[in-house]
Structures are given as structure tokens and as C-alpha cells.
C-alpha positions as CSV (number, residue, x, y, z in Angstrom):
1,X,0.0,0.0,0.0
2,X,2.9,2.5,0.7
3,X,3.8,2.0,-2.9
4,X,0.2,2.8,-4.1
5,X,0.6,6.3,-2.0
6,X,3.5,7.2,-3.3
7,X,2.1,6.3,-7.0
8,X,-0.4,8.9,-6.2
9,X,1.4,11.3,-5.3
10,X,3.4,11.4,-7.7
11,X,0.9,12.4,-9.9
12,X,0.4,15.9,-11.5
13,X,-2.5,17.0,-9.8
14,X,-0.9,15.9,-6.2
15,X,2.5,17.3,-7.2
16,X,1.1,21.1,-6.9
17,X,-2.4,20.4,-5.6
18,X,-3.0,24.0,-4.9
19,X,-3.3,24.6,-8.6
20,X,-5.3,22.0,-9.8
21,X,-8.0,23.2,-7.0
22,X,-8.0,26.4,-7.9
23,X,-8.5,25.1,-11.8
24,X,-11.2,22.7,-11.1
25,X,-13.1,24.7,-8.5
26,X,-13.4,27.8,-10.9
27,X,-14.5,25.1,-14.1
28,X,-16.3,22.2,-12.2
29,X,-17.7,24.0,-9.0
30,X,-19.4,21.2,-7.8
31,X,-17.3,18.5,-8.5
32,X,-16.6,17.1,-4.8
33,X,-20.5,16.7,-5.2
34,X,-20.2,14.6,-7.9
35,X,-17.5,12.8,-6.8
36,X,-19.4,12.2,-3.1
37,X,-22.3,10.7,-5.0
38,X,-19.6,8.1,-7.2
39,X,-17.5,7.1,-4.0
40,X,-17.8,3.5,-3.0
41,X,-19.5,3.6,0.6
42,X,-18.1,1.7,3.5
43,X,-19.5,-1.4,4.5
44,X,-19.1,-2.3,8.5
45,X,-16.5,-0.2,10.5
46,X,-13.4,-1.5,11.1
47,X,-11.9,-2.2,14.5
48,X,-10.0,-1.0,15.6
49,X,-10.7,2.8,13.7
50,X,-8.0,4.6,12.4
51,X,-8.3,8.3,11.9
52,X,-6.9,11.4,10.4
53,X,-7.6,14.4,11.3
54,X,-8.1,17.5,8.7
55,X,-10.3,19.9,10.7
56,X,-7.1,21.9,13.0
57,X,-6.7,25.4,10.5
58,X,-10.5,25.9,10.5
59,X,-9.8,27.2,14.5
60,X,-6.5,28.9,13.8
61,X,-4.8,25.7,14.8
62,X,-1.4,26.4,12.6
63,X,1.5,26.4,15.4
64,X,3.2,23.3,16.2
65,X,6.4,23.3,17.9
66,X,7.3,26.7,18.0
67,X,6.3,27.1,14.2
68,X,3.4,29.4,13.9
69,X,2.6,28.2,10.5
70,X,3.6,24.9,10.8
71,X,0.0,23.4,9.0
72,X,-0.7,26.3,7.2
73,X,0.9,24.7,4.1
74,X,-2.3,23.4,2.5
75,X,-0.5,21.8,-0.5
76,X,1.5,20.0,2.2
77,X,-1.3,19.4,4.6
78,X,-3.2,17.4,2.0
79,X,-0.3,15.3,0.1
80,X,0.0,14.4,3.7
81,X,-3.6,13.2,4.2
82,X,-4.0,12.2,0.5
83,X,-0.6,9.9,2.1
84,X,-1.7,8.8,4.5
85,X,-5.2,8.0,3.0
86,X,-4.0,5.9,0.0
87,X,-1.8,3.9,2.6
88,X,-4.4,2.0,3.9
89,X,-2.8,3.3,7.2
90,X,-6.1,5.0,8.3
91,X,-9.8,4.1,7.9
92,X,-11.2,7.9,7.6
93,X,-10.8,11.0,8.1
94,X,-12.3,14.2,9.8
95,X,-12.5,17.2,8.3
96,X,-14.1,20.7,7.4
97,X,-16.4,21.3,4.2
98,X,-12.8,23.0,2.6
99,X,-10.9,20.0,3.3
100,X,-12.7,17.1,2.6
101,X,-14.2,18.8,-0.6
102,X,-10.4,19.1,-1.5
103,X,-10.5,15.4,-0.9
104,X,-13.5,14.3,-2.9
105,X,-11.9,17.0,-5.8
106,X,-8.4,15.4,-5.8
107,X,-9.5,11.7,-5.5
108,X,-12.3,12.5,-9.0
109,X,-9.2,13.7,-10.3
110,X,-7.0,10.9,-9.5
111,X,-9.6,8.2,-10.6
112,X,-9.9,10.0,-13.9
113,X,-6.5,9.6,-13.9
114,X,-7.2,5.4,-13.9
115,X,-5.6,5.3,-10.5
116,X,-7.3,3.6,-7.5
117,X,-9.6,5.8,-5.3
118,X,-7.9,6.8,-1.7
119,X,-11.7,7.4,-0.4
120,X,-13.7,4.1,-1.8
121,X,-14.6,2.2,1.7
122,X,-12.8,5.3,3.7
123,X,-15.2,6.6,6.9
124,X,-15.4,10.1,5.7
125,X,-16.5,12.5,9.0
126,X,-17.7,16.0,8.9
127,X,-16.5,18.4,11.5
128,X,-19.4,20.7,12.5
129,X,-18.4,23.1,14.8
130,X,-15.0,25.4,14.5
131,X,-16.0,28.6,16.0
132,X,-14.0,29.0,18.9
133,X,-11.1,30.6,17.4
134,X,-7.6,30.4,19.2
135,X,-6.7,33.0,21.0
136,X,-9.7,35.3,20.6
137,X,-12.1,36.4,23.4
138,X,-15.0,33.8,22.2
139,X,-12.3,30.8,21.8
140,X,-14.7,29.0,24.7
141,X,-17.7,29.4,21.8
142,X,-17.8,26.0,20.1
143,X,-20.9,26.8,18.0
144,X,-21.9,25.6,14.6
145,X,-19.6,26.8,11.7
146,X,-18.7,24.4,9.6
147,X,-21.2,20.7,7.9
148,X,-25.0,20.5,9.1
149,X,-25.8,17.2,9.8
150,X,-28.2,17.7,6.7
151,X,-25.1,19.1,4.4
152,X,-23.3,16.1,5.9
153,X,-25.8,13.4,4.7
154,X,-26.3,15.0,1.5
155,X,-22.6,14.6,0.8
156,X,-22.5,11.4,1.7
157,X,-20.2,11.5,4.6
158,X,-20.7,8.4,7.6
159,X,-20.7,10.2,10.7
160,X,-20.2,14.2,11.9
161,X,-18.4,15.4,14.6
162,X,-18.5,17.9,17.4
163,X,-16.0,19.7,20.0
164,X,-17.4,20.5,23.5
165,X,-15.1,22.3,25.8
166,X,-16.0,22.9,29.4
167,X,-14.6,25.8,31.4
168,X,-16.3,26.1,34.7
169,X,-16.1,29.6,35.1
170,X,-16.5,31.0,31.6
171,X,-20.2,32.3,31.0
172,X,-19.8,31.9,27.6
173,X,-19.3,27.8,27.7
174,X,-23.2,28.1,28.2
175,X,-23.7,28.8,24.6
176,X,-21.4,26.2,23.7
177,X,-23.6,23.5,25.7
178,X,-26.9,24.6,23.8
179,X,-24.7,24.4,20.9
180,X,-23.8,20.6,21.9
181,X,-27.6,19.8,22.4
182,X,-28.8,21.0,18.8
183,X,-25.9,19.4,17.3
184,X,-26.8,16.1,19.2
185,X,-30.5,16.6,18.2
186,X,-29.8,17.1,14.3
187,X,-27.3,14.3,13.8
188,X,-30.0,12.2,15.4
189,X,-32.9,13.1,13.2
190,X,-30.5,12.3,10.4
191,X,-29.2,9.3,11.9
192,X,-25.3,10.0,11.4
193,X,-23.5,9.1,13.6
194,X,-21.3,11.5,16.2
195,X,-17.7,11.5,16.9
196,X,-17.9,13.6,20.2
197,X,-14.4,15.1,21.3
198,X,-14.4,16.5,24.9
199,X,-12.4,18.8,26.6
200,X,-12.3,20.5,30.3
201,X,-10.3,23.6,30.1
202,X,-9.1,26.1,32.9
203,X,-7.4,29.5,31.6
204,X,-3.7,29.9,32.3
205,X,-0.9,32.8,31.6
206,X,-0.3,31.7,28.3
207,X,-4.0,31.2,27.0
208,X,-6.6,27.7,27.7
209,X,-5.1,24.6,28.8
210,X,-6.6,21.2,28.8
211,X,-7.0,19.7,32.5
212,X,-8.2,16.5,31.8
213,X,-5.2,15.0,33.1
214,X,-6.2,16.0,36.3
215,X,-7.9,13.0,38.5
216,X,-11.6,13.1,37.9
217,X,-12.1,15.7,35.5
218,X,-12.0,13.2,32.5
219,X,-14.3,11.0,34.5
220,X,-17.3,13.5,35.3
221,X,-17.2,14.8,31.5
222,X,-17.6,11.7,30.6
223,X,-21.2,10.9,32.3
224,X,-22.0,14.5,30.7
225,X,-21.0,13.6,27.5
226,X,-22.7,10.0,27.6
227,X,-25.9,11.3,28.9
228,X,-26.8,14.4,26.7
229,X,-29.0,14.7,23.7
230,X,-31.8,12.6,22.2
231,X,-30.4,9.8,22.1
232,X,-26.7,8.2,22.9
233,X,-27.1,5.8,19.8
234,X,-23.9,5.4,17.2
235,X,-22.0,8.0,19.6
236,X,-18.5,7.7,19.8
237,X,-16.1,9.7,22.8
238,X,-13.1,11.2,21.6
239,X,-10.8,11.7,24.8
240,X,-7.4,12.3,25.5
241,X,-4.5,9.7,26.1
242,X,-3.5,10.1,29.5
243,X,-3.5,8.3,33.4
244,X,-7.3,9.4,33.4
245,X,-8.3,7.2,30.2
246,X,-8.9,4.1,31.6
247,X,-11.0,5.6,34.5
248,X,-12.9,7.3,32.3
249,X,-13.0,4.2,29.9
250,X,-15.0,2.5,33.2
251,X,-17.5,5.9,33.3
252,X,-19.3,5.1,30.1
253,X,-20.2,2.2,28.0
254,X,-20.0,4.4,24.2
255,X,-17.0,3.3,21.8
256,X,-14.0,5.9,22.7
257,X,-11.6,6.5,20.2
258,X,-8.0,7.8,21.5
259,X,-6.6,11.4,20.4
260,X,-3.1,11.9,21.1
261,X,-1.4,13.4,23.8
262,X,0.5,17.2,22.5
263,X,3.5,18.1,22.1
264,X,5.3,15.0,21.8
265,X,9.3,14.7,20.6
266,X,9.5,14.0,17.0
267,X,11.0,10.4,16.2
268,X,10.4,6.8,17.3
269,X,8.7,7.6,20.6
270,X,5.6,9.1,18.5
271,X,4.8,4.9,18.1
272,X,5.7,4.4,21.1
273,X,3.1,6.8,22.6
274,X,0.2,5.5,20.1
275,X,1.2,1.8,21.3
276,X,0.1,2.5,24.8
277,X,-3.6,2.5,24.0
278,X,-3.5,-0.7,23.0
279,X,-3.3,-1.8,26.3
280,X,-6.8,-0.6,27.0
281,X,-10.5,-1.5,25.4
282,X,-10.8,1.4,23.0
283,X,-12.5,1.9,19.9
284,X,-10.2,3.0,17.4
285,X,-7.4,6.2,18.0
286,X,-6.6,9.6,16.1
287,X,-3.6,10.4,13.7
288,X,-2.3,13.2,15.0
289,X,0.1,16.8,13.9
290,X,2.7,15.0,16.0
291,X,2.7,12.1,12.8
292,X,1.0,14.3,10.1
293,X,4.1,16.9,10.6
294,X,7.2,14.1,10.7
295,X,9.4,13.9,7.6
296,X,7.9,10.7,7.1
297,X,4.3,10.5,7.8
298,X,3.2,7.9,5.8
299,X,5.7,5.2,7.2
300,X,4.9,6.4,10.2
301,X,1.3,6.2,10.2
302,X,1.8,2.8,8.8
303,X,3.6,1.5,11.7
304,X,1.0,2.8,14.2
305,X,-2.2,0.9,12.4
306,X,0.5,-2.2,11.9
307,X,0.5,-2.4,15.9
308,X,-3.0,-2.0,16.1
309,X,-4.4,-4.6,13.7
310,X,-2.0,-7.1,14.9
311,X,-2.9,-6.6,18.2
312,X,-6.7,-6.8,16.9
313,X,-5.7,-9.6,15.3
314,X,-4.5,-12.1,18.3
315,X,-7.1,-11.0,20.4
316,X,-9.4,-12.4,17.5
């Protein structure tokens, strides 16, 4: 499969893909649309779930490292998830209406071109909400910005997903929670499933910082989490990779799938990190900047959803 990827991108539309966007959105609009409508559906989920993640410059998420533009490349950002795609390394994605429509144009593109599909059978997820905006005074205000559950389901994506952030003592977090409900409530009337990533947050010197590593926090988000909305049917947790996870794995009985911890060292130890979770009964886990921004993202993705399926595959 690595050698199919790098067939793909070494075609001329992945090569500069900026400028075969810009060609086909101006000419063919509506071509992600069409594409949407030809892709081959998936069948039955796998398990474990494998995930990338396109949704981070949406929220002004381009720093990594010290590198304030770090993923604002967005040629480079998706030859990397076009890579990783095509691999077989990953089972889906998650990403904004830009993004994935980038996706679905690239992939007509590279069909036409008699090369294999990288989203036939892929788990494609629509993030809904990006409105809390790094760094500005509303960053606690996760409301919708981004798919409907109805733009969603008309493009043919298999599940949507949504960010809540708690901060206890910001009055704005309420509009965020009445947010979470009507997001909740629409993906249930269109029966699409919900990847639902959760996040306590205190403010600190240098802006909102996650606490979830903190004993107990993870655990009572959880029972929030779980119990909200119509109906807790084809929901899916997305929490954090710490010492709380397998408290919190005992607070609920929804699939969780694992994001990474930040700001890991570059290098072997990112596998390292993503074996841990093997250890405990999760759903699936996230591809993370930490592997999307190495100089070899593909191989390393690869190794990651190596570890996983074999270990799916002796406890089978």
C-alpha cells in the first residue's frame, strides 16, 4: 500500500495540488458533489478505527512546535492526508467542508487519472463546529460553523463530529452547551453518527489549557457527555491519552476513540506513545500533527495501524 501512495502522489494534480484546485473549483464548482455521489460507501466499521484528522486550521490551529505556520501549508497538509489515505494506514478521516471537498476533488481527479480511489470504503467525517477561534475572546464558543448534519448526509459522509469544551467559570461555555444539544439533536434526526471530542479547560498565563489530566475531571465529562442529547445511539467519545483514560473508559459504556497526547518529541517515541492505548479496550485512535508533521508521515502512520491490527488480530 505505501507504494500505491507514493504512485499517487506522484501524480500531477498531487504534485502542486493547490493549482489543480484552484482550476477545477473555478471550471467544475461542484465537483466534490459529484465525486461524493460516485465514492464506494463503507461497509461495516473497522476495528479498531484509524483516523486522520483534517479539521485543526479551521480554528487557527497552525502552530506546532514553535512554528506558527507549521500546517498552514495546505498543499502540504493534503499530500499528507491524501498519504496517508491511499496507505491503507487510516480508515477515515475528519474534516471541514474546505478540506474534505479538497478530498473528494483530488481523489475524482485521480480516478480519472485510472488510479485507485484513496476514499472508496474510507469513513469520511464531517467536522461541524470550528468557531472557537484560538486565542480570541470567544475561543470557549464552540458553536456551529462548519457541515450540518443535513449538508453532511447530503454529501455522503458516515458520521459528523462535534467539539465541546467545558470551562467552569466562563459564561460563555453556556452557549457552547446549547450548541452541543442541537448538534446532538440534528445528527440524530439524520441518523449519522457522532464523533464527540471533549475537553475541560481552565485558563492559564499563556491562554486555555486542557486539565483532563487531572484526577476526575475526565471521569465526570464523561457521564455529561454520555448522557446528553436525544439519544446516545452510534455516539463515539473522543478523549485524550493520559493516566485518566482508563477511569474514564470505566465511566461510560459508548466506543472511545484515543486522540493523542501534545506536544510529543518528533522520532520513534511518537509509536511508542500510540502503542500505549493498546493496552486498553478502546475503539479506534486519532492520527495526529505529532505524525502528520514528521518527515515521514506515511511510514509512520503505517507503523501505528500495523500495531494496532496485529494486536486486533491475536485478540481475534
Amino acid at each position: 500500500m505505501e507504494a500505491h501512495s507514493s504512485r499517487i502522489l506522484k501524480q500531477t494534480a498531487l504534485v502542486n495540488p493547490l493549482v489543480s484546485l484552484r482550476t477545477m473549483r473555478s471550471s467544475h464548482p461542484y465537483r466534490a458533489w459529484e465525486r461524493a455521489r460516485e465514492r464506494r460507501q463503507p461497509g461495516t466499521w473497522p476495528q479498531p478505527l484509524l483516523l486522520a484528522a483534517g479539521d485543526h486550521p479551521a480554528r487557527m490551529l497552525t502552530a506546532w512546535r514553535g512554528d506558527s505556520t507549521a500546517l498552514a501549508d495546505r498543499g502540504r497538509y493534503l499530500r499528507t492526508l491524501v498519504g496517508i489515505l491511499a496507505s491503507g494506514a487510516v480508515d477515515g478521516v475528519e474534516a471541514t467542508p474546505d478540506v474534505m471537498e479538497d478530498l473528494l476533488v483530488l481523489d475524482s481527479i485521480i480516478v480519472r487519472s485510472d488510479c485507485p480511489s484513496f476514499l472508496d470504503d474510507k469513513v469520511l467525517i464531517g467536522t461541524m463546529n470550528r468557531s472557537g477561534l484560538r486565542g480570541t475572546c470567544f475561543e470557549m464558543v464552540d458553536e456551529d460553523s462548519a457541515f450540518t448534519a443535513h449538508s453532511a448526509k447530503a454529501l455522503g459522509l458516515n458520521a459528523v463530529k462535534w467539539m465541546w469544551r467545558l470551562a467552569p467559570e466562563e459564561i460563555l461555555t453556556v452557549q457552547s452547551q446549547r450548541a452541543l444539544r442541537k448538534g446532538l439533536v440534528s445528527a440524530h434526526e439524520t441518523s449519522l453518527p457522532v464523533m464527540l471530542e471533549i475537553d475541560w479547560v481552565e485558563r492559564h498565563q499563556d491562554g486555555w489549557t486542557s486539565v483532563m489530566d487531572e484526577p476526575g475531571r475526565m471521569v465526570e465529562l464523561v457521564g455529561v457527555a454520555s448522557g446528553w442529547g436525544p439519544s446516545s445511539c452510534h455516539r463515539y467519545l473522543e478523549l485524550p491519552a493520559n493516566e485518566q483514560l482508563e477511569a474514564a473508559l470505566n465511566a461510560t459504556s459508548l466506543p472511545v476513540v484515543v486522540l493523542p497526547p501534545e506536544q510529543r518529541k518528533p522520532g520513534p517515541c511518537v509509536v511508542n506513545d500510540y502503542q500505549r492505548a493498546l493496552e486498553l479496550p478502546v475503539a479506534g485512535q486519532l492520527i495526529g500533527r505529532d505524525i502528520m508533521l514528521s518527515e515521514e508521515p506515511v511510514a509512520i502512520a503505517q507503523k501505528v495501524a500495523q500495531a494496532w491490527r496485529r494486536v486486533t488480530s491475536n485478540d481475534g
